[in-house]
Biopython code that builds the backbone (N, CA, C, O; Angstrom):
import numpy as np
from Bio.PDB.StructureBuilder import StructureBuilder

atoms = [
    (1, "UNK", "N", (-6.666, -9.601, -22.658)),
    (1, "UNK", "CA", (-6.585, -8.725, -21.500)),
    (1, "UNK", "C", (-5.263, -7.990, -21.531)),
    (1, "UNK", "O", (-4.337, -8.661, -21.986)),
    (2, "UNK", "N", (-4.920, -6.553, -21.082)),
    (2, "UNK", "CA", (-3.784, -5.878, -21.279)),
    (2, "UNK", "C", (-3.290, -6.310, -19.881)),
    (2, "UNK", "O", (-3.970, -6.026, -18.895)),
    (3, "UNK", "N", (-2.378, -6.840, -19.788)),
    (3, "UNK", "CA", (-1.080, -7.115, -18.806)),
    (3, "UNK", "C", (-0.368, -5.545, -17.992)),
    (3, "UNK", "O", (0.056, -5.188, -16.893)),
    (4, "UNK", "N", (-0.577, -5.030, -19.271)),
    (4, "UNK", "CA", (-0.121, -3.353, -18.249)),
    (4, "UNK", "C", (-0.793, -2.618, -17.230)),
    (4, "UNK", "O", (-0.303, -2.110, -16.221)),
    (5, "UNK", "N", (-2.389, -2.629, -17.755)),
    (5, "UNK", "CA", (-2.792, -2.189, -16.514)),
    (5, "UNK", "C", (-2.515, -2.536, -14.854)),
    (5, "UNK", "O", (-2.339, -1.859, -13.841)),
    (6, "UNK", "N", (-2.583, -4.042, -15.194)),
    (6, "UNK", "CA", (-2.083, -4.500, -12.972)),
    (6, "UNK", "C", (-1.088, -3.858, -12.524)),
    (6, "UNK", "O", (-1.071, -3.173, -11.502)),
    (7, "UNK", "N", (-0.229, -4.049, -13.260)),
    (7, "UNK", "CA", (1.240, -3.594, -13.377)),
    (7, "UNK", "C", (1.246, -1.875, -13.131)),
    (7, "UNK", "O", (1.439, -1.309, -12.054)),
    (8, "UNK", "N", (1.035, -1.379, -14.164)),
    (8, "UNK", "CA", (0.549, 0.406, -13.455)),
    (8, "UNK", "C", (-0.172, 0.565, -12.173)),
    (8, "UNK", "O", (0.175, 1.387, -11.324)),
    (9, "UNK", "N", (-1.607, -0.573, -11.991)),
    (9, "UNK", "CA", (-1.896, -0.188, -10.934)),
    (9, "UNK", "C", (-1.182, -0.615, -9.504)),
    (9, "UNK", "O", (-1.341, -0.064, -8.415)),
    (10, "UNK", "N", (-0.355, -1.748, -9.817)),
    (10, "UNK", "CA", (0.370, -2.224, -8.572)),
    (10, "UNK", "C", (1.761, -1.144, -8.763)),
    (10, "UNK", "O", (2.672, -1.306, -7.951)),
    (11, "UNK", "N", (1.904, -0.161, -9.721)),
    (11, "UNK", "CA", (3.271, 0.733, -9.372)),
    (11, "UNK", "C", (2.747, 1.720, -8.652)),
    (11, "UNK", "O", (3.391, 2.139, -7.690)),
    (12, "UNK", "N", (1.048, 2.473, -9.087)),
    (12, "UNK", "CA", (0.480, 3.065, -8.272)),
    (12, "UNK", "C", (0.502, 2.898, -6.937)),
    (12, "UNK", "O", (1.090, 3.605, -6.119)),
    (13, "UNK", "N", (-0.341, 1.669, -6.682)),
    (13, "UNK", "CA", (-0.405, 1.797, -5.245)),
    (13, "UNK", "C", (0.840, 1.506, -4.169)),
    (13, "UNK", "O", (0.776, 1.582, -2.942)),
    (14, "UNK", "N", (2.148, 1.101, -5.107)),
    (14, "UNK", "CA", (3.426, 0.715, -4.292)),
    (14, "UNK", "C", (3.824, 2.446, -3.528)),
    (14, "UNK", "O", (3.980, 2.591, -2.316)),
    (15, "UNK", "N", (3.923, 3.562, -4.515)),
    (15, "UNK", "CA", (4.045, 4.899, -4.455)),
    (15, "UNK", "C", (2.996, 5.490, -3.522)),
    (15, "UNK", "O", (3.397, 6.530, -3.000)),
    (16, "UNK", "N", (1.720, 5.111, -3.150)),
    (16, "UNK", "CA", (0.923, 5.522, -2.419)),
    (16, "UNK", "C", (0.621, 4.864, -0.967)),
    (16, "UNK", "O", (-0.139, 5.282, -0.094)),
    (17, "UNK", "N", (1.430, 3.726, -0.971)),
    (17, "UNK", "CA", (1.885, 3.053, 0.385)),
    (17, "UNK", "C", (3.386, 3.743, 0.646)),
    (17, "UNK", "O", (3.796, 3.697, 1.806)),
    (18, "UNK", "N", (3.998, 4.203, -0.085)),
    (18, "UNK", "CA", (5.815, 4.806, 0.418)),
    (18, "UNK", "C", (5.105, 6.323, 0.874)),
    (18, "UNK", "O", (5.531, 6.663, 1.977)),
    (19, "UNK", "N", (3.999, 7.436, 0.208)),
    (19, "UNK", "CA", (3.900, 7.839, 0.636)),
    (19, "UNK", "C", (3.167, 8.232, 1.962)),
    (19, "UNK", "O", (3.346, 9.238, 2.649)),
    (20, "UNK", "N", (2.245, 7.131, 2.166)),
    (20, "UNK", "CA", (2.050, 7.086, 3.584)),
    (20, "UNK", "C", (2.590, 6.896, 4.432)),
    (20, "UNK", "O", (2.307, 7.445, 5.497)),
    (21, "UNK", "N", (4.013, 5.675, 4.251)),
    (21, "UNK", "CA", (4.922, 5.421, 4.782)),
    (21, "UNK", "C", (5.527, 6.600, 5.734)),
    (21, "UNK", "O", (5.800, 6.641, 6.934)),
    (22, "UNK", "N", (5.610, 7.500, 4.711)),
    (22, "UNK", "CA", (6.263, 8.464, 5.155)),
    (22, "UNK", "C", (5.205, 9.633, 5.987)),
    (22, "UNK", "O", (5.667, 9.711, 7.125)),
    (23, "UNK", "N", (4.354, 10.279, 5.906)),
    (23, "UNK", "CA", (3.579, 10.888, 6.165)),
    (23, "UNK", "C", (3.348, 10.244, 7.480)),
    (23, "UNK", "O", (3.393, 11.174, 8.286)),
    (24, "UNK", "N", (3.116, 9.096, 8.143)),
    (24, "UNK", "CA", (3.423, 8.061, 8.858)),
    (24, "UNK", "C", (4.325, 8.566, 9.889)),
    (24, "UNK", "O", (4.180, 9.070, 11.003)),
    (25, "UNK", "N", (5.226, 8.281, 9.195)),
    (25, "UNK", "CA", (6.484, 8.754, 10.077)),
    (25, "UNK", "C", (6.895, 10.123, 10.745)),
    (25, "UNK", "O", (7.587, 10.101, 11.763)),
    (26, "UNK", "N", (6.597, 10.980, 10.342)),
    (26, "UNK", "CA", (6.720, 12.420, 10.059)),
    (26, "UNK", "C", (5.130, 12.985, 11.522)),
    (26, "UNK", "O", (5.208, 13.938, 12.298)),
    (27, "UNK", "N", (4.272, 12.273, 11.432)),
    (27, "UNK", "CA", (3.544, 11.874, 12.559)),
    (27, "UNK", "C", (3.362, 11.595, 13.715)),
    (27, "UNK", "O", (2.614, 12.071, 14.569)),
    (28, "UNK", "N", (4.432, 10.402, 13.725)),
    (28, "UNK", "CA", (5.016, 9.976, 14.595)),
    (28, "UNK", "C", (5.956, 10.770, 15.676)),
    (28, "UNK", "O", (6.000, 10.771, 16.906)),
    (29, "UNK", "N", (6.818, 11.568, 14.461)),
    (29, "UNK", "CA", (8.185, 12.408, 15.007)),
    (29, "UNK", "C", (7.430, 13.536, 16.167)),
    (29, "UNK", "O", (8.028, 13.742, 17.223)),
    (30, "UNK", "N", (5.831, 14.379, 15.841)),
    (30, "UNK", "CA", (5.406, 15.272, 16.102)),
    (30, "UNK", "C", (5.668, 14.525, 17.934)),
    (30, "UNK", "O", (5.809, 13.354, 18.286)),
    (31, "UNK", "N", (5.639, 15.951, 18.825)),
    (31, "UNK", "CA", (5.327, 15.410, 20.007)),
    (31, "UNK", "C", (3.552, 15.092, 20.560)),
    (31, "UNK", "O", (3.315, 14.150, 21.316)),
    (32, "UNK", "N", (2.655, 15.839, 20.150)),
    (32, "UNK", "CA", (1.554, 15.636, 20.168)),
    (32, "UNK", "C", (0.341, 15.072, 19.022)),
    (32, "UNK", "O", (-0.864, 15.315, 18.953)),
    (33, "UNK", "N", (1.407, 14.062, 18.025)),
    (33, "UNK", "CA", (0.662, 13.669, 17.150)),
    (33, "UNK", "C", (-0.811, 13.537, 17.060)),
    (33, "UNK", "O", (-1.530, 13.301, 18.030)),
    (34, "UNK", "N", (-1.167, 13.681, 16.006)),
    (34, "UNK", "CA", (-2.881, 13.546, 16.122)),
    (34, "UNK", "C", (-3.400, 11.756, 15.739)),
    (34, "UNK", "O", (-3.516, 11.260, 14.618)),
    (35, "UNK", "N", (-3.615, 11.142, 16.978)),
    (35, "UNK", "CA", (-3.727, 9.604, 17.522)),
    (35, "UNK", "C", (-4.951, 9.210, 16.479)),
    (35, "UNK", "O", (-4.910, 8.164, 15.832)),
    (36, "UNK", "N", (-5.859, 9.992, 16.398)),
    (36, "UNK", "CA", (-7.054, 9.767, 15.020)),
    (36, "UNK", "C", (-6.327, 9.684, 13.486)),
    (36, "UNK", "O", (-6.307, 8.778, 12.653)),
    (37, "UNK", "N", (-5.824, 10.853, 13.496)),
    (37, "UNK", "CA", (-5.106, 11.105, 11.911)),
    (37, "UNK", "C", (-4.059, 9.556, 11.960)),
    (37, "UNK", "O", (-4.132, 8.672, 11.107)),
    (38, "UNK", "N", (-3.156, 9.534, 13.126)),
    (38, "UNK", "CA", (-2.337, 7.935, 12.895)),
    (38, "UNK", "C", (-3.144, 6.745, 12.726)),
    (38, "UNK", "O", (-2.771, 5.964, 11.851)),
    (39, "UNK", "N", (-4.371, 6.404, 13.520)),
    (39, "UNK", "CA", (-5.042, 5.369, 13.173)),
    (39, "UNK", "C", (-5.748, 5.329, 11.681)),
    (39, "UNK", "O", (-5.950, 4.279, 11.071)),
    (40, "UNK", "N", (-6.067, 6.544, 11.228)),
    (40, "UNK", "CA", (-6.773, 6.525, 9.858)),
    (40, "UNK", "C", (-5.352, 6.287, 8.659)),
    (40, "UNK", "O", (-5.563, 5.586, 7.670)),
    (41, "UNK", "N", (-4.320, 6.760, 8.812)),
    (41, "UNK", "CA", (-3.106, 6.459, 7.982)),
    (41, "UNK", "C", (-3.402, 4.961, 7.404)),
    (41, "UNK", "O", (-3.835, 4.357, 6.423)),
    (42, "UNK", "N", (-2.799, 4.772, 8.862)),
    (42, "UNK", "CA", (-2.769, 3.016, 9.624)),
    (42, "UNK", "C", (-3.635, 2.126, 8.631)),
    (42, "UNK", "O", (-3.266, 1.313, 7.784)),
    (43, "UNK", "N", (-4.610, 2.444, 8.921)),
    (43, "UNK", "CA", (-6.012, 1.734, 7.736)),
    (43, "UNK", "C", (-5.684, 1.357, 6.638)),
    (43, "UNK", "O", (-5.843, 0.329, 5.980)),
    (44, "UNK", "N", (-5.052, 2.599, 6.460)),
    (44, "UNK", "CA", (-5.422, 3.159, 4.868)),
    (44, "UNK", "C", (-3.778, 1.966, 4.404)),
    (44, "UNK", "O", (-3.808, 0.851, 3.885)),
    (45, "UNK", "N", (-2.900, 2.548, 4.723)),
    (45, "UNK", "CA", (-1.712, 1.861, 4.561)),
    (45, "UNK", "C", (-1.767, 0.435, 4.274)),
    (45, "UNK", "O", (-1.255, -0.120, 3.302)),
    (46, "UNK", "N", (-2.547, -0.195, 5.368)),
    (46, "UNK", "CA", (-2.404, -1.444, 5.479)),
    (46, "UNK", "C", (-3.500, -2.124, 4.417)),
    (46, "UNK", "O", (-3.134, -3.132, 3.811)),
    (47, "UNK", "N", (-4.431, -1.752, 4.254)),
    (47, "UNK", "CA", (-5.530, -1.284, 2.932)),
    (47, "UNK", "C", (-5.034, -1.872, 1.837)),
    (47, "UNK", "O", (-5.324, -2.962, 1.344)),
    (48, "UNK", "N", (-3.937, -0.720, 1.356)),
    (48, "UNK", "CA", (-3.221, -0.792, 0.243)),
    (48, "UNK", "C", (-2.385, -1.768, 0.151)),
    (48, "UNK", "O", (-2.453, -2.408, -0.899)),
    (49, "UNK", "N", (-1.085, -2.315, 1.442)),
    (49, "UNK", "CA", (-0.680, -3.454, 1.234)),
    (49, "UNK", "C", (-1.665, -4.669, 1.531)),
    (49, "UNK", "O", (-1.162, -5.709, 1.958)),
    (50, "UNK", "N", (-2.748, -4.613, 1.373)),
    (50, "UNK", "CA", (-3.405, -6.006, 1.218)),
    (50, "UNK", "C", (-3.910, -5.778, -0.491)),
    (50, "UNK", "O", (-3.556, -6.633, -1.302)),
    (51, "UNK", "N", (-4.499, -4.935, -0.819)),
    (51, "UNK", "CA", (-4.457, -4.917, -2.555)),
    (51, "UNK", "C", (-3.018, -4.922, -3.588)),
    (51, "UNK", "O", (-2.934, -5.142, -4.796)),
    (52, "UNK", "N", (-1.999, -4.599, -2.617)),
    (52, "UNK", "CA", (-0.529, -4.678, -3.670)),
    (52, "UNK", "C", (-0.224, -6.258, -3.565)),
    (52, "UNK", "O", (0.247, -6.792, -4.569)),
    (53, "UNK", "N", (-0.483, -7.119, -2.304)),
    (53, "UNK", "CA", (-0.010, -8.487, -1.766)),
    (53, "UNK", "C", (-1.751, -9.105, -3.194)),
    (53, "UNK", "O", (-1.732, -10.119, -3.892)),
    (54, "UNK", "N", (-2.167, -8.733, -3.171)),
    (54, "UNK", "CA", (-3.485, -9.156, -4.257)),
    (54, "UNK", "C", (-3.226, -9.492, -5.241)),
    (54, "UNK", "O", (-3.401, -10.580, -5.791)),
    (55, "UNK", "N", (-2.567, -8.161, -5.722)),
    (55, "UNK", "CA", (-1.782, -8.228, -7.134)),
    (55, "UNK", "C", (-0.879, -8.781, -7.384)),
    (55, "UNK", "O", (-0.543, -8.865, -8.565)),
    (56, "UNK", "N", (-0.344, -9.206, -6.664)),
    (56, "UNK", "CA", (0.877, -10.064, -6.704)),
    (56, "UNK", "C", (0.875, -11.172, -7.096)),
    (56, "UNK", "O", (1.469, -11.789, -7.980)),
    (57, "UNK", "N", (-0.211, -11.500, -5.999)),
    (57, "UNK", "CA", (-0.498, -12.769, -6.246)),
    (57, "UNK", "C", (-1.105, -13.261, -7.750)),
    (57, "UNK", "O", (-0.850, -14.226, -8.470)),
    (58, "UNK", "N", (-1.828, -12.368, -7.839)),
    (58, "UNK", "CA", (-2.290, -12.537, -9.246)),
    (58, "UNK", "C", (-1.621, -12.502, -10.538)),
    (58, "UNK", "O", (-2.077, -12.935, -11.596)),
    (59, "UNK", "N", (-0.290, -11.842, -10.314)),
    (59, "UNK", "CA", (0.575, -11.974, -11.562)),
    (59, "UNK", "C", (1.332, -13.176, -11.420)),
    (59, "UNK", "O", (1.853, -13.646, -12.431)),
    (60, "UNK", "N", (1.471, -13.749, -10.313)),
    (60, "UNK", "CA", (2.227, -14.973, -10.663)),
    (60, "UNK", "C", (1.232, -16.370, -10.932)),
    (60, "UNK", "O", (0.138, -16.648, -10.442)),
    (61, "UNK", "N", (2.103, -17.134, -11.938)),
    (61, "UNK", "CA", (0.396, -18.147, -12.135)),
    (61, "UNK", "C", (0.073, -19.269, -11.075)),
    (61, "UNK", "O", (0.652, -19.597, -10.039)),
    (62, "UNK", "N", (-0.672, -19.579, -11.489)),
    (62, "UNK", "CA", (-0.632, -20.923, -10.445)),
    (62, "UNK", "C", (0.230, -21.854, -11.236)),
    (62, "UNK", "O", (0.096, -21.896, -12.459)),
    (63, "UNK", "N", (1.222, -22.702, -10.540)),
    (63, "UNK", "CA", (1.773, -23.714, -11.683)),
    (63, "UNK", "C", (1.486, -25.286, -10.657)),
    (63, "UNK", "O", (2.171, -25.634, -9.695)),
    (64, "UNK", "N", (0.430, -25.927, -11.163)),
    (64, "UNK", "CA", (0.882, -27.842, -10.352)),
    (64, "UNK", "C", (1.850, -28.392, -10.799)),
    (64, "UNK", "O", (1.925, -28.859, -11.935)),
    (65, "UNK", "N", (3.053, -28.411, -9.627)),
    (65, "UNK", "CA", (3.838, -29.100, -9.956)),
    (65, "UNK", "C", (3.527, -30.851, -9.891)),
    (65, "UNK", "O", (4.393, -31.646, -10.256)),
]
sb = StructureBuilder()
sb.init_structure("model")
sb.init_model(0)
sb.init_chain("A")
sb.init_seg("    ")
for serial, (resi, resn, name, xyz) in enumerate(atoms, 1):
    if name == "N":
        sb.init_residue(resn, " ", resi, " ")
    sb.init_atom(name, np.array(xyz, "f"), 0.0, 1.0, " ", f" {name:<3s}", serial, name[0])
structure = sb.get_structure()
């Protein structure tokens, strides 16, 4: 199995959670933000940190001590 791919895909999706991060924020700042567009971010964001917290997990091994 190639070891690089998780790894690319967990650098991917780290970059696509910072940019929501931000897009996020920038949202926020508006005075009449659009409350739909923030909840769909929201999703999506949190989405992604449950598949990056996935990967994670998966690169480290299990070890019984």
């Amino acid at each position: 199995m190639n070891d690089d791919l998780p790894l690319a895909r967990l650098a991917q999706l780290r970059a696509e959670h910072r940019v929501l991060d931000e897009r996020l924020s920038k949202l926020r700042a508006e005075p009449l933000g659009n409350q739909l567009e923030l909840a769909r971010l929201k999703r999506t964001k949190l989405r992604l940190k449950d598949e990056i917290a996935f990967l994670e997990d998966q690169a480290v091994p299990d070890i019984i001590a």
